[in-house]
N, C-alpha and C positions, 0 to 999 in steps of 0.2 A: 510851500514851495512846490512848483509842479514840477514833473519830470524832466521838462525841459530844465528848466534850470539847473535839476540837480544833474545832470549830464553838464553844463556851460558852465557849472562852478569843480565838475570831474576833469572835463579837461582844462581849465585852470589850471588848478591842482598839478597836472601833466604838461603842463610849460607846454599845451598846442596852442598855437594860434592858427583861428578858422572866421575866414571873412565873412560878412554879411551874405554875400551870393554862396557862399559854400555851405550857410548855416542855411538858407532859402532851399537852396538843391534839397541837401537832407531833411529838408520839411517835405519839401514836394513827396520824397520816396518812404517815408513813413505814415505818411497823410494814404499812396495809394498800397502800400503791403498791409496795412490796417484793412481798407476800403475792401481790398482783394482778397483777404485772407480767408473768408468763409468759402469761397471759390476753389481756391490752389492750394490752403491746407498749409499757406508759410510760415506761421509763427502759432505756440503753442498760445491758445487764448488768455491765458494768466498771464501772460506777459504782454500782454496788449497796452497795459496802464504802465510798463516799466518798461518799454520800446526801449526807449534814449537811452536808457542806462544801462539797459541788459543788452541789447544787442547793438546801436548805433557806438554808443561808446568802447564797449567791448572790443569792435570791428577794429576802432582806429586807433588800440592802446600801443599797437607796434611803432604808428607812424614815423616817429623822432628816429628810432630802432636803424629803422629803412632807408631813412633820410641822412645815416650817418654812414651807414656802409653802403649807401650807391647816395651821393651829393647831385649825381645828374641819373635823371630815370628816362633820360632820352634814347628813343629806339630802346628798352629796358621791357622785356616780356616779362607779367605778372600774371600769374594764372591761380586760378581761385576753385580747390578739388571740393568737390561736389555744393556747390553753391548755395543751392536749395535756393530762398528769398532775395539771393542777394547779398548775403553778408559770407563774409566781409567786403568780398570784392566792390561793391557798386560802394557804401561809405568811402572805401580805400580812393577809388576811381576818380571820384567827387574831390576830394583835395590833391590826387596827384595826377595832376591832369596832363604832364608829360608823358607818361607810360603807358605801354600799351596792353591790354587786360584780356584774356580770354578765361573765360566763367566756363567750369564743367557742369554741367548738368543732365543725367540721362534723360529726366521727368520729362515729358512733353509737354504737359502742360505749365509746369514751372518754369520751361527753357521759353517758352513762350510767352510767356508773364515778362520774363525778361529783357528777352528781346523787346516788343511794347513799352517795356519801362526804357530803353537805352534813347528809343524815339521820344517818349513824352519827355524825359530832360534831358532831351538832345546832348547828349553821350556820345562822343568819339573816341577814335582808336579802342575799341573794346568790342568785344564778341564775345558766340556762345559756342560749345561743341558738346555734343549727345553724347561724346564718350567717355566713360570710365577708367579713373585713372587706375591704371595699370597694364588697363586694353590697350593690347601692339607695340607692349615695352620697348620693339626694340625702332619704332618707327617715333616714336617721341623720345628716345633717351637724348640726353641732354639737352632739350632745347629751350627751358626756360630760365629765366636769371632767379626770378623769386617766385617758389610757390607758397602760397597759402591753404592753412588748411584748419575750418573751426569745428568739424561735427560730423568727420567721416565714418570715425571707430575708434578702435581702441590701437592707440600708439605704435605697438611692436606689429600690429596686421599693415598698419600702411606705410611702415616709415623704408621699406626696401621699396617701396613700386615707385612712392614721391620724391628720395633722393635718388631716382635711377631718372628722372625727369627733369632734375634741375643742372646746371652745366657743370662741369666738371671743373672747371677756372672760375670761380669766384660768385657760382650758384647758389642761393641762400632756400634756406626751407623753413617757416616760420610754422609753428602748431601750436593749437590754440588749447587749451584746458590742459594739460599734459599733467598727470598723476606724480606726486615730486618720488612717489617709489619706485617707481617703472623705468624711471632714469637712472638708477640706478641696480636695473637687473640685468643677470647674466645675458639673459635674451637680448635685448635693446645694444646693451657692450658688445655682443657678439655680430651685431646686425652693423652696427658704426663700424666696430672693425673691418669685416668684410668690403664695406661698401667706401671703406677709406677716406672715415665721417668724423665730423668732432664737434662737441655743441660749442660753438665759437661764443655765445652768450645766452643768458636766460632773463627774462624780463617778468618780474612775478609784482602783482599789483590787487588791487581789490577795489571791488564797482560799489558805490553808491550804494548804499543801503542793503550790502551784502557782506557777510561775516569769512566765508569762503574766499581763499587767494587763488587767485588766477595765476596758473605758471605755463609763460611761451617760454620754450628751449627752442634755441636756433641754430639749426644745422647747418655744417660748410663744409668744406670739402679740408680735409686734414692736409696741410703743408709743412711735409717733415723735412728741412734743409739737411742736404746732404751731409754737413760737417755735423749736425747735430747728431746725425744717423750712426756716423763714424767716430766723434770724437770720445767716447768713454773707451775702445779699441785704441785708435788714435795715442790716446795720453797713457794708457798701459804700455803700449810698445817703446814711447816716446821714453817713462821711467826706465823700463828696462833697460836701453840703452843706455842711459844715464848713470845705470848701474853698473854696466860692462866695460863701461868707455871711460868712468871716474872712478876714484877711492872713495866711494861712499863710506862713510860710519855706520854701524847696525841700527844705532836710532834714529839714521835720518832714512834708511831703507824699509825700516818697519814701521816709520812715523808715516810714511808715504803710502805705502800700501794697505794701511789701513785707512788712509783720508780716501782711498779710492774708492777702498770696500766697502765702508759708510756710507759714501755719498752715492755708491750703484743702491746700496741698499734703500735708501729714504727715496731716491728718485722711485725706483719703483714700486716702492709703499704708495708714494704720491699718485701715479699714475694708476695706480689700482683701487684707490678709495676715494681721490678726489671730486668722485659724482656724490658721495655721501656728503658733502658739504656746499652742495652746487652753488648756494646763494653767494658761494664767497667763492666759486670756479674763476672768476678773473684775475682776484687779487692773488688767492694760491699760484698761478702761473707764473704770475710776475715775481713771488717773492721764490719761486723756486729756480727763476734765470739768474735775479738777482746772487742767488743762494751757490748755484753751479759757477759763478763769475768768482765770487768768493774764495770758494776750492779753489780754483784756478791758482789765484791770484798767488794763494797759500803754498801749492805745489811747487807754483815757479820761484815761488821764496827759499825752498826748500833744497831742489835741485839746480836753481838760475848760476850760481857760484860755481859748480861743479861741472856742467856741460854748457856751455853757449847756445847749443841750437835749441833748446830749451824755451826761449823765447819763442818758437811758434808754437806752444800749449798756448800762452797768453794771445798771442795774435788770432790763431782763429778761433779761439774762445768768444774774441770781443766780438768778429766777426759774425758769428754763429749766434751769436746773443742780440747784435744790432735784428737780423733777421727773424730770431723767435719773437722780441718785442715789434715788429712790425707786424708776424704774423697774429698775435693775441689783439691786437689793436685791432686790427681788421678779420 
């Protein structure tokens, strides 16, 4: 089986569908970074025989990813940090031919390789820029929707300059090899903090005749709804008055304060380890709104009988929960 094929039965495998002209284009661009490559220096020569699967396939393993959290890439900026040969960006380019792509590259002669390639398969809405991401932070902050990034450095050196470049409202930062430790260091926790980041999903997968897993963590901008910010305050005040304003029993006041202190406490156990368990970072979210709904539900069982207004713990709980499941979705 040649390497083509083993890339056409990979992405199989990955539920893409790539049409005959899309599969032609990416002939065309591995036919000339092969032809090129003694020239500009694009691809290590070992990987010459394993093109398709090591890099072409590699490029487009987010695709589905990208295609779920932006369904229209129209007017949709995709910027591609430090490009080198072309990947990811130009594979990406090639099937998503709404969006509009600018390739960083310093190299001269690689930015120019480029450029040349964007002409011979007539390639629109896409460009190059000489500059290095981080050069003039404050002249590109925010202006791309999705960056890419497969072979800059090392995760905690770029991940401030790259989320300082993607938009603030619903910016994605996709990074390509990402060490599954690193995500879960002080450094990296302290960098998303800061920058008001949360890895909204992690896409980890393995190429073709490679034993090593690939793991993209996707950055997005953290949307902490108000009531969620407030409601663990919120529902303390709420008991206390509960307690002031009703003849509570001592077991139903103690049975209460501690369902609160419990659940502050796992909440932020959760929130402080749940990168140790990334592969399963989605479904822990859900089962821990799930899990706060429940409390709720519990509390208002607890004190509903005794104070009336009691019902808005439940109301903007649900509230506050329809919200967090919108945000984890997206």
């Amino acid at each position: 089986m040649t390497n083509e094929n083993h890339f056409l039965k990979q992405i199989n495998d990955w539920d893409i569908e790539i049409s005959e002209n899309h599969l032609k284009l990416l002939g065309y661009y591995v036919t000339e970074v092969l032809d090129k490559n003694k020239k500009f220096n694009l691809i290590s020569n070992k990987d010459a025989n394993i093109i398709w699967t090591r890099h072409i396939a590699d490029s487009i393993a987010p695709l589905k990813k990208i295609k779920t959290l932006f369904p229209s890439l129209k007017n949709k900026l995709i910027a591609d940090a430090g490009s080198g040969a072309g990947l990811p960006g130009i594979p990406l380019k090639i099937l998503l031919e709404d969006a509009n792509f600018k390739l960083y590259e310093p190299n001269l002669k690689r930015r120019s390789f480029l450029i040349w390639l964007f002409s011979k398969l007539k390639l629109k809405k896409i460009e190059t820029s000489h500059k290095r991401i981080g050069e003039n932070p404050r002249s590109h902050k925010g202006e791309i929707d999705i960056l890419i990034e497969r072979a800059m450095g090392q995760l905690e050196n770029i991940l401030p300059q790259c989320l300082n470049m993607v938009k603030e409202e619903g910016g994605l930062f996709c990074a390509w090899h990402a060490n599954a430790e690193i995500l879960k260091s002080l450094k990296i926790k302290t960098i998303m903090k800061k920058m008001n980041t949360d890895v909204c999903d992690i896409h980890d997968y393995k190429l073709a005749g490679e034993k090593k897993e690939q793991i993209h963590p996707h950055f997005k901008e953290r949307k902490m709804h108000l009531l969620n910010t407030y409601f663990t305050p919120f529902a303390l005040i709420l008991t206390i008055f509960a307690i002031y304003f009703s003849a509570l029993d001592k077991q139903t006041i103690y049975g209460t304060f501690t369902i609160l202190a419990a659940t502050f406490a796992i909440n932020w156990w959760v929130s402080k380890n749940e990168y140790k368990f990334f592969k399963w970072i989605q479904k822990i979210r859900i089962l821990t709104v799930v899990f706060n709904l429940l409390i709720t539900a519990i509390i208002f069982y607890l004190l509903g009988s005794y104070w009336a207004p009691t019902w808005l713990l439940l109301y903007l709980r649900k509230v506050s929960v329809l919200k967090e499941l919108f945000v984890i979705r997206n």
